[in-house]
KEKE-3310 file (N, C-alpha, C; in steps of 0.2 Angstrom, whole numbers, plus 5000, padded with zeros to 4 digits):
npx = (5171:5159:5159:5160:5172:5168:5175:5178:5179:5186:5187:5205:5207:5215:5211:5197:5197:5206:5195:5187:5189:5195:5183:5176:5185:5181:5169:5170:5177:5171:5159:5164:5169:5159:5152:5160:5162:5148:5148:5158:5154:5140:5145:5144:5158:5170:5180:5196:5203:5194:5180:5176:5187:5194:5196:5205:5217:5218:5225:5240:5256:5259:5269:5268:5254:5256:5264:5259:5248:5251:5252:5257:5268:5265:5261:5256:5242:5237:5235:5224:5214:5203:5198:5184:5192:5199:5196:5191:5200:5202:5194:5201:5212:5210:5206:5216:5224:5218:5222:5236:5233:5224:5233:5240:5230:5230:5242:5240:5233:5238:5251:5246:5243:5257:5262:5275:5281:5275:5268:5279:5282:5268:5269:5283:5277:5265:5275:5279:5270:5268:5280:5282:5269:5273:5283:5295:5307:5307:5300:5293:5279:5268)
npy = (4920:4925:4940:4953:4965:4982:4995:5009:5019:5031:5047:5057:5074:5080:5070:5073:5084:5084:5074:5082:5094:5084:5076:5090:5096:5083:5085:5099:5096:5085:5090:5100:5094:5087:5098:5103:5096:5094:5106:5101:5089:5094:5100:5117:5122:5124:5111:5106:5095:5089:5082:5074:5066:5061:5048:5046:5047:5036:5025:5031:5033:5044:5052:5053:5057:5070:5077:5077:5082:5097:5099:5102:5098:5096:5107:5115:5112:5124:5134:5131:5132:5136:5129:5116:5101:5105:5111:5102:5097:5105:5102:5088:5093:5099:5088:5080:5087:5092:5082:5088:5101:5096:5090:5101:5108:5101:5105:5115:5109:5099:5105:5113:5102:5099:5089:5090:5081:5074:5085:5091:5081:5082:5093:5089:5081:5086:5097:5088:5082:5095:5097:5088:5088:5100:5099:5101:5091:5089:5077:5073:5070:5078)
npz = (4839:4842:4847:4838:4834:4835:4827:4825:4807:4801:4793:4792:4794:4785:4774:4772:4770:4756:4749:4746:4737:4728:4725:4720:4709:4703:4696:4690:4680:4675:4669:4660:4651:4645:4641:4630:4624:4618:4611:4600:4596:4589:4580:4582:4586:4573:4568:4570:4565:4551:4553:4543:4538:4550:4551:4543:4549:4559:4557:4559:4569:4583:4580:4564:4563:4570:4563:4548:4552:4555:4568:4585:4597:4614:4625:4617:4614:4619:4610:4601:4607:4600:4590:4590:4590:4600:4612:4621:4627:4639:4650:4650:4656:4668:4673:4674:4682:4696:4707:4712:4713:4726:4735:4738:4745:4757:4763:4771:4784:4789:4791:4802:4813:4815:4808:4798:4790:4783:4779:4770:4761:4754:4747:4740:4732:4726:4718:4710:4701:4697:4688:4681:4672:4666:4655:4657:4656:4646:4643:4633:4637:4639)
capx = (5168:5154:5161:5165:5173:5165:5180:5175:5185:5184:5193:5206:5205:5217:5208:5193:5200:5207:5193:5180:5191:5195:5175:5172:5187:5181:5165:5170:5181:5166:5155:5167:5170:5153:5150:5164:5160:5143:5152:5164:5149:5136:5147:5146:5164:5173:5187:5204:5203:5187:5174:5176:5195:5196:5197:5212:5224:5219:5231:5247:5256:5260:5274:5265:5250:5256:5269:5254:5244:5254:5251:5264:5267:5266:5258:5253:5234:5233:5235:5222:5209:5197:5196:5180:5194:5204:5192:5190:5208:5201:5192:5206:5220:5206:5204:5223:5227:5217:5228:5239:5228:5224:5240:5244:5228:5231:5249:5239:5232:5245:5256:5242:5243:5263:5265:5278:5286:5269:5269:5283:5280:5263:5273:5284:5271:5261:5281:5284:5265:5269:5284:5280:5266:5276:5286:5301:5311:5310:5302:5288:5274:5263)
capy = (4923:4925:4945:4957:4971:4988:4997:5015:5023:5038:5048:5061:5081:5079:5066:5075:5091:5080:5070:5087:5094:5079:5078:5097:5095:5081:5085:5102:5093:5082:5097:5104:5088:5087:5104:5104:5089:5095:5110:5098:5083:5096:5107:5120:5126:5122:5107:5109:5090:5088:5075:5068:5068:5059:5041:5044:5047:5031:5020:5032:5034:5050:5055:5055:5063:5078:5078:5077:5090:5102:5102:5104:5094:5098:5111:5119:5114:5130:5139:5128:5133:5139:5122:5109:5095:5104:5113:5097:5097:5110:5095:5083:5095:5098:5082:5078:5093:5090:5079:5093:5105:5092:5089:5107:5108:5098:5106:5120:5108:5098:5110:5116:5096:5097:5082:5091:5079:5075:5093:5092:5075:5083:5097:5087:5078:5091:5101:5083:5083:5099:5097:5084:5091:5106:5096:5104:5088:5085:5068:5073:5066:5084)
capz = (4833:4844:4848:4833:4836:4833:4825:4818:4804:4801:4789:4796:4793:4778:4770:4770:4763:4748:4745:4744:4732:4721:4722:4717:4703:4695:4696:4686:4674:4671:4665:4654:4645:4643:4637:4626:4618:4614:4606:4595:4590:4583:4575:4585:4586:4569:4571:4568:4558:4550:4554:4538:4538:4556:4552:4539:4554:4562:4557:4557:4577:4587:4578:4559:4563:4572:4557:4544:4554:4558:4575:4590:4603:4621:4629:4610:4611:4623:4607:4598:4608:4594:4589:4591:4593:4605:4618:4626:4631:4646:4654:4654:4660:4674:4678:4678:4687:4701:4711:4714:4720:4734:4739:4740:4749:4764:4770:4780:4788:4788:4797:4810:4814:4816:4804:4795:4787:4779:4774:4766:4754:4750:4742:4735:4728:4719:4713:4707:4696:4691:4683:4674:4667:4664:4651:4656:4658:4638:4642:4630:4642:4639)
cpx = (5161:5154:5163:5166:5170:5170:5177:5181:5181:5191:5197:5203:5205:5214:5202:5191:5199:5203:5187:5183:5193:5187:5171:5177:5185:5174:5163:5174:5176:5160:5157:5167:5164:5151:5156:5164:5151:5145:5155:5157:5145:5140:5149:5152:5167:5180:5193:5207:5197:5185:5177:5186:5198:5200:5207:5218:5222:5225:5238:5248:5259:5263:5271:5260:5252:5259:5265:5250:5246:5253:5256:5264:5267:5261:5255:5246:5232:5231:5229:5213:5203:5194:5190:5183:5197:5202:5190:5196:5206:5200:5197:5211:5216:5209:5211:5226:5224:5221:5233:5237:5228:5228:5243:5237:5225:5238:5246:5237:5236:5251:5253:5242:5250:5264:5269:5283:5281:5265:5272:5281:5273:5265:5275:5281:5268:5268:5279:5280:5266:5275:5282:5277:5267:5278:5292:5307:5312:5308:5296:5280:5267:5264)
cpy = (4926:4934:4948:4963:4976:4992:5002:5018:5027:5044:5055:5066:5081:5078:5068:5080:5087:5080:5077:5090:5090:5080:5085:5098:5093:5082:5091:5100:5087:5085:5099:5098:5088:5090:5105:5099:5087:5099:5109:5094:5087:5102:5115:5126:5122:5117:5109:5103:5090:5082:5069:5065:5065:5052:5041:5042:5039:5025:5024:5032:5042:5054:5057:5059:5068:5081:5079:5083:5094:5101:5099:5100:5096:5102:5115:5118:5120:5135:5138:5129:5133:5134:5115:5104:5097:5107:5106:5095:5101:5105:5091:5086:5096:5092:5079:5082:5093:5088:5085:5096:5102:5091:5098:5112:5106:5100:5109:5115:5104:5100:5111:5109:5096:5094:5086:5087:5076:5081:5091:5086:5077:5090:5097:5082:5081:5095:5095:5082:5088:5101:5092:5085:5096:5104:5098:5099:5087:5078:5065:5070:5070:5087)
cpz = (4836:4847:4843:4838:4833:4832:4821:4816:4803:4797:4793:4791:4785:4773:4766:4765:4756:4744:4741:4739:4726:4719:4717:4711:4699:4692:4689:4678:4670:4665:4660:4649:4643:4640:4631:4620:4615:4609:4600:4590:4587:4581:4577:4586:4579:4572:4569:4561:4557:4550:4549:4536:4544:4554:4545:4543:4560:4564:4559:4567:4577:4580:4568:4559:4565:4566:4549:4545:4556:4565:4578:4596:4611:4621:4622:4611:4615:4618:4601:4601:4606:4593:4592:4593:4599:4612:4624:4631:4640:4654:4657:4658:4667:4679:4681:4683:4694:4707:4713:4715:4726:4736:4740:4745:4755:4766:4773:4785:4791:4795:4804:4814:4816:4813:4798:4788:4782:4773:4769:4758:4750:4747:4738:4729:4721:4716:4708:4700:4695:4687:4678:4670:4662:4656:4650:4658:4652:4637:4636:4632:4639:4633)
residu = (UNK:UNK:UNK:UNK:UNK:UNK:UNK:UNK:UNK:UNK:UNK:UNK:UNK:UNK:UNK:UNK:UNK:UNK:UNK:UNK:UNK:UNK:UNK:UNK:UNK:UNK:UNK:UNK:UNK:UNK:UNK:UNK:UNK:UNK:UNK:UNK:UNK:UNK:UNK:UNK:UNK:UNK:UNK:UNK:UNK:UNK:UNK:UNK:UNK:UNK:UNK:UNK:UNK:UNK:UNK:UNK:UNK:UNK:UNK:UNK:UNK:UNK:UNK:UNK:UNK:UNK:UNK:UNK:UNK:UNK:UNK:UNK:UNK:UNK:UNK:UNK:UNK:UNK:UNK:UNK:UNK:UNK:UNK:UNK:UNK:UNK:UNK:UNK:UNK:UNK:UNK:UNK:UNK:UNK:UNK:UNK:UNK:UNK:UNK:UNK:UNK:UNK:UNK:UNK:UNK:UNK:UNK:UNK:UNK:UNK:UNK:UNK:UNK:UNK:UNK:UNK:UNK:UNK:UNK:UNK:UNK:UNK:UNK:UNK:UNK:UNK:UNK:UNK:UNK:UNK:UNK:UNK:UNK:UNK:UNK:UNK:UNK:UNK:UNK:UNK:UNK:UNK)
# end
């Protein structure tokens, strides 16, 4: 006990790409929520439910509210944009989205490293998040 070892980590190339992009994602996906939720609280941009009209839908699930509100599931709040409640969606698809950027920005490096087979899984990584997202398997997730 009388010896520790001096053991430096140190993150690889890859790692570092990642991390600078996850940092500068979420960094933007924090901004926009922010601003977009000053846009919604003072009124700003008109809501799609009103204010006074929020807490009715408390109690019902998924499936009655959208069914009450007209609204559409999936990918529809792109069309909803206009809306105080649904302008904050920009931020979260941000922040979820992220992750795949960064795996699709570590294969060059990736490659210039030869570690192809790390390539490859950091492609199917980000295909595999953006299917899902997509919502083209029908599993209603998006």
């Amino acid at each position: 006990m009388a010896e520790q070892s001096h053991l430096q980590l140190e993150a690889s190339e890859e790692q570092l790409v990642y991390a600078k992009i996850l940092e500068k994602g979420m960094l933007i996906g924090l901004a926009i929520l922010f601003i977009t939720f000053i846009l919604y609280a003072f009124g700003i941009m008109k809501p799609y439910i009103p204010l006074d009209e929020v807490s009715r839908y408390w109690g019902t699930n998924v499936t009655q509210y959208l069914h009450s509100t007209g609204i559409k599931s999936g990918w529809a709040w792109v069309s909803m944009l206009k809306y105080g409640d649904f302008i904050n969606f920009i931020g979260i698809a941000i922040l979820a989205g992220v992750t795949g950027v960064c795996y699709l920005a570590i294969v060059p490096t990736l490659l210039r490293k030869k570690d192809r087979i790390y390539a490859v899984l950091a492609l199917l990584e980000a295909l595999i998040l953006m299917v899902a997202a997509s919502g083209i398997l029908g599993t209603g997730g998006h």
